[in-house]
N, C-alpha and C positions, 0 to 999 in steps of 0.2 A: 351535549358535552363537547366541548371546542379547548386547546391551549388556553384562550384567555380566561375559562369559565369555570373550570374544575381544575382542582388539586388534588393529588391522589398518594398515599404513602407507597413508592417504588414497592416492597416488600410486600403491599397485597391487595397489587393490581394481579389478575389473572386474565387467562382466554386472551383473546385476541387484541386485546387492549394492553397488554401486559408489559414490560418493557422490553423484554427479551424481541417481543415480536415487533416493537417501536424499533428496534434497532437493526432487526432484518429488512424491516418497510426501509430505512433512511437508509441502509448499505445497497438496495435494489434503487433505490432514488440516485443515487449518486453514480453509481453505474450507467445508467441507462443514456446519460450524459459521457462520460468521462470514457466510458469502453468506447464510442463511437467517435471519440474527438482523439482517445489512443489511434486505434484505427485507420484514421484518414490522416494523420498528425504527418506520417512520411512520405506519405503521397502527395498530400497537399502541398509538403517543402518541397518535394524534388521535381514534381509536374506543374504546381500555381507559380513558384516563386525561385525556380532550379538551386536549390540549396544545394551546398557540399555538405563535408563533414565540419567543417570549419563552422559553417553560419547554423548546420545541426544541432552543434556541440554551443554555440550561443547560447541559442533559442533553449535549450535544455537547462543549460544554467541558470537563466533566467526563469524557466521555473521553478526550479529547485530555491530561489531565493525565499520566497513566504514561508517554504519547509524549513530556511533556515531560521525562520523569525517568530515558527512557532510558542517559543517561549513568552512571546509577548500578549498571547491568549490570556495568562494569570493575571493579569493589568486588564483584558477589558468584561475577565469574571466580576472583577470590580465594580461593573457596569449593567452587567445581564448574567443570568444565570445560564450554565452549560449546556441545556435543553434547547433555549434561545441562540447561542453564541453557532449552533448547528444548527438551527435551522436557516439562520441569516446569512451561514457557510453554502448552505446547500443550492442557497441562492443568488448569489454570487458566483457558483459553479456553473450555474444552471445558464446563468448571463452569459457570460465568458463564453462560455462553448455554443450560444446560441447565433451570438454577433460575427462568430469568426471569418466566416467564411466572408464576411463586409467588406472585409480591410485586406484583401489580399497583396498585401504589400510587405516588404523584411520587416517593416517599421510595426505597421497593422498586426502582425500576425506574434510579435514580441509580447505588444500591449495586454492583446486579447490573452494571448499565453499567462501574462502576468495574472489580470483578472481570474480565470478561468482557476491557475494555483494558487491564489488566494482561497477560494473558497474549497477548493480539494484539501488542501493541506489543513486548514483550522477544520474544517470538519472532519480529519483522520483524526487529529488529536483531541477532540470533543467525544468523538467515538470508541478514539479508546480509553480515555476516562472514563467514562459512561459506564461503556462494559465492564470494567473492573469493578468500580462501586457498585452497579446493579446487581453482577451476576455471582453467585455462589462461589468461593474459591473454589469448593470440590467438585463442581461440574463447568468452571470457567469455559475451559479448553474445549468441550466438548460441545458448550454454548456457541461460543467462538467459532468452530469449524459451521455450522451451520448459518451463522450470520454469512461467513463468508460462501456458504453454497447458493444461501439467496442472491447473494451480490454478483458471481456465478450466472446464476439462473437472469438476472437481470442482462449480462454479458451478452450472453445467449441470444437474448430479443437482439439487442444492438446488435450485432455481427450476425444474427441470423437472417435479416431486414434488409442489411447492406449486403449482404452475398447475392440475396433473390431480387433486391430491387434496382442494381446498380447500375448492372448490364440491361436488364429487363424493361426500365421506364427511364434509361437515358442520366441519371440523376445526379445534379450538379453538388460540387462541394458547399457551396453556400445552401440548399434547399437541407442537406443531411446534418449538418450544424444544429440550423435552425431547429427542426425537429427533434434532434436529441435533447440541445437545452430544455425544449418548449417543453420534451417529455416529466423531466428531471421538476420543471417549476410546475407542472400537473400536479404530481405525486406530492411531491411539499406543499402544496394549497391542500389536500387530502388528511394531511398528517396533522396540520393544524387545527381543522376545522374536524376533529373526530379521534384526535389522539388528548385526553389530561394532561396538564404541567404537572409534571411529577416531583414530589418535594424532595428535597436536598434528603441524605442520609448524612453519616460522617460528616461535619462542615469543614471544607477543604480550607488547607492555605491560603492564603491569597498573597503570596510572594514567592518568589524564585528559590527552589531547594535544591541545594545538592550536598550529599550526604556519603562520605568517604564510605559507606560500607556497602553502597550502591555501584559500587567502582567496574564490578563486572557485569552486570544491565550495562552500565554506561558504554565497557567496551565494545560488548557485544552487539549494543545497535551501534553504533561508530562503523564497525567492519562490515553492517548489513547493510548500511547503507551507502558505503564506497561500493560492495559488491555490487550492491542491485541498479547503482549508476550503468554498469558495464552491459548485464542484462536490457534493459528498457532503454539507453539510450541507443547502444549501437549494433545488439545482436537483432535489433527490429529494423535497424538503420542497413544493416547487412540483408536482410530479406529484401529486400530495395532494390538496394544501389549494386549489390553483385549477382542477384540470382533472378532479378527483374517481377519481381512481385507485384503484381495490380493490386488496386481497391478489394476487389471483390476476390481474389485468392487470399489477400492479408486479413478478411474479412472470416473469410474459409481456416484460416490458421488458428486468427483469436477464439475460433466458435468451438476447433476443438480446445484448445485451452481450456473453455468456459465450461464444456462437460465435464474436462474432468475433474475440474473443481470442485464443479457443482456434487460429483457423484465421489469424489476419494476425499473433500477436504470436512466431514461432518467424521470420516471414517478415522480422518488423521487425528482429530479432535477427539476421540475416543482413545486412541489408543497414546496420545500422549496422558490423558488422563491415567491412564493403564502403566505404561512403562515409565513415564517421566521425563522432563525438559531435557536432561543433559543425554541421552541414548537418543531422541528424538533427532537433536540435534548434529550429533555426532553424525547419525544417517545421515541428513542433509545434506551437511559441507562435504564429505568423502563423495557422494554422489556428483557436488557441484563442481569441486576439483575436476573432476573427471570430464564433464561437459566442457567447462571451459578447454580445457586441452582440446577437444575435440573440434571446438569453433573452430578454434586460431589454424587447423588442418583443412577444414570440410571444402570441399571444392565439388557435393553435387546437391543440388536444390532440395531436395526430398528430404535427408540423413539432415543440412540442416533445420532444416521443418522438427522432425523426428527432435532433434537437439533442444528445438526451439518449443516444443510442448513437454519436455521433460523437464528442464529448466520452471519453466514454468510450475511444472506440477509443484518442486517442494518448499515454493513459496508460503504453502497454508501452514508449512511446520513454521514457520517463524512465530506461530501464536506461541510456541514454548517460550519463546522469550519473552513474552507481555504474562502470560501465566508463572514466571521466574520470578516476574518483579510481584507481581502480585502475593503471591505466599512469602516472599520477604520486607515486604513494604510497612509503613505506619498506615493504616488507609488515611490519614488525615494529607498525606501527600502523593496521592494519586494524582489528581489534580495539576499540581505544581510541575509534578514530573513526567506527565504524560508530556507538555509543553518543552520543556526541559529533554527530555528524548530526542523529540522528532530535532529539536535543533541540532543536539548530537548526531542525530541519524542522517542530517543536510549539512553537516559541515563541510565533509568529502564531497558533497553531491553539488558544491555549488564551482565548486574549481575542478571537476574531475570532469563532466564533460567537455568544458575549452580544452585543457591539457592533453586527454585523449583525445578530442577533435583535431589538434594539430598532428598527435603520433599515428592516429587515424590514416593521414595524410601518406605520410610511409611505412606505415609494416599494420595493419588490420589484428596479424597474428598477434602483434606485440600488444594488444588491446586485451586481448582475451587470455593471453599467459599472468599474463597480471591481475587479469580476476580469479583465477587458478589460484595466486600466490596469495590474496584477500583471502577465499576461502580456505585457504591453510592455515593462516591465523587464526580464522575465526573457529576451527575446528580444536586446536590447540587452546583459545579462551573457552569451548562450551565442554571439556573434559577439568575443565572446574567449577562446573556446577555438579553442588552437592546432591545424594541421592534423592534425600528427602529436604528442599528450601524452604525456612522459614527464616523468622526475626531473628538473630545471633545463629543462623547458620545460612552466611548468604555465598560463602565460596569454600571449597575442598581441596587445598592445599597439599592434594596425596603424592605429589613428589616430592614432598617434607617428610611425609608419613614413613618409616620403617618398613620394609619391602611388606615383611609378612603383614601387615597391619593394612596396607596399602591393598593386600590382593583379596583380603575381608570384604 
């Protein structure tokens, strides 16, 4: 049984063939790569090529660019099916992050950057198509946290590998590149060669949708991804450059990350099943408000660490908002608008590193109050999602509503 050679109806494949588990295999693939190319990404700028904040905030943009261009995925469905369109992503990924360390140069390290978000970005968005078409509405979120525990658990190796082997056998930025990629095109030769093409369900779109009733998905990734600009470009940029973080402590930081994903994001996924997107999320942002503040102050190494894995932790609630869109969606444009997301979701992300890369330059603090003020908004948008989301009930307008009626 190979990709090329069997076809399987998603809905009854089981065991470990299933898709659920295709899609923990391809989230541990992608990982195995990208966590260790995260990793070395500010060491490499500030030790191979002495980056500032300035040529940081570049280079960052520049990846974020295929994240903006994600929409153009529905155009090459046109071409190959979503199974395929991920796994040529995964490979892509896999290059990218293999070659890096070749080209240590501002120019070299732009390119490979480019390459490398290429195939991250169209395989996020393949993957979250995927999962919404494959997976059960009523157990989406709780499917969801486990994809990402594997992905986690993937983390894990990466950062566990480089903490013990960095110091230990000497090991140059170009050999742990190499390796990661090499790992990542391992596991996708595995996938193909042992995983079914799985037949289409719903026949998606095949053009560009946007749908005025989608209007709060739309703002909600918009604001998570101006926020999570702040987080990934500069609060890892801050481990660095103010508090002197090596390879193998930044290594040491990610790994706790990667526990506790591995071990609280299957648990988050339960119980947003349990309580619902809009409480989920209101947790969230109030939490992140409050880190952020704390950045923009931290002035001892540890408390920011401490910052820097809490931050992290309430990243797996953001499935509440791919499980939002899902109970209010057509399934027939999942597809369209997974694409259509991430664009939304890299709109901010593709100007907000430069811009903060320059404010970077004078006040750090002012970097991080202003992710503060993102996630007040976005706390403010997720107190209009409704209790229960579905088709003709996609936003809760309760500061319309009549007090008494409002506190029902």
């Amino acid at each position: 049984m190979t990709y090329f050679t069997q076809s399987i109806d998603p809905t009854k494949a089981t065991g470990w063939r299933s898709p659920a588990v295709l899609l923990m295999i391809m989230a541990g693939a992608m990982q195995l790569s990208f966590a260790a190319w995260w990793n070395l990404m500010n060491n490499f700028a500030v030790q191979e090529l002495s980056f500032t904040g300035q040529e940081i905030g570049i280079q960052q943009s520049i990846r974020e660019i295929p994240g903006f261009l994600s929409f153009l995925a529905i155009y090459l469905l046109l071409l190959m099916r979503e199974q395929t369109l991920a796994y040529l992503s995964l490979l892509l990924l896999g290059i990218g992050v293999a070659v890096t360390g070749y080209f240590p140069t501002a120019l070299g390290f732009y390119v490979t950057t480019l390459i490398m978000s290429i195939g991250f970005h169209y395989y996020e968005t393949m993957a979250q198509s995927l999962s919404l078409q494959w997976l059960p509405k009523q157990t989406a979120a709780a499917s969801m946290g486990k994809i990402i525990a594997v992905g986690a658990f993937a983390q894990l190796i990466a950062y566990g590998l480089i903490f013990i082997a960095w110091k230990m056998f000497d090991l140059t930025f170009t050999t742990v590149f190499a390796i990661a990629g090499g790992m990542t095109l391992i596991v996708l030769a595995f996938l193909i060669m042992t995983y079914p093409r799985f037949s289409e369900g719903v026949v998606q779109h095949k053009k560009l949708i946007l749908r005025k009733r989608y209007w709060l998905y739309y703002a909600l990734t918009f604001m998570a991804g101006a926020r999570r600009q702040i987080f990934t470009v500069f609060a890892g940029f801050l481990m660095v450059e103010k508090f002197g973080y090596d390879v193998h402590e930044v290594a040491a930081l990610f790994f706790i990350n990667g526990a506790f994903n591995m071990l609280l994001a299957p648990k988050i996924g339960s119980l947003i099943v349990r309580f619902g997107e809009r409480k989920a999320l209101i947790v969230e942002y109030i939490g992140l408000i409050g880190v952020f503040v704390c950045y923009a102050f931290v002035d001892n190494a540890t408390l920011a660490a401490a910052l820097y894995v809490i931050d992290h932790a309430f990243f797996a609630i953001a499935i509440a908002i791919k499980t939002y869109f899902q109970k209010i969606s057509d399934p027939a444009d999942i597809a369209p608008t997974a694409g259509v997301a991430f664009t939304i979701n890299h709109i901010a992300a593709v100007f907000i590193p430069v811009i903060f890369g320059a404010v970077w330059l004078v006040s750090p603090a002012a970097v991080f109050l202003a992710g503060a003020a993102m996630a007040g908004v976005s706390l403010i948008l997720s107190s209009l999602i409704p209790s229960d989301p579905a088709e003709g009930k996609e936003v809760d307008l309760w500061f319309r509503r009549p007090a008494a009626q409002a506190a029902e």
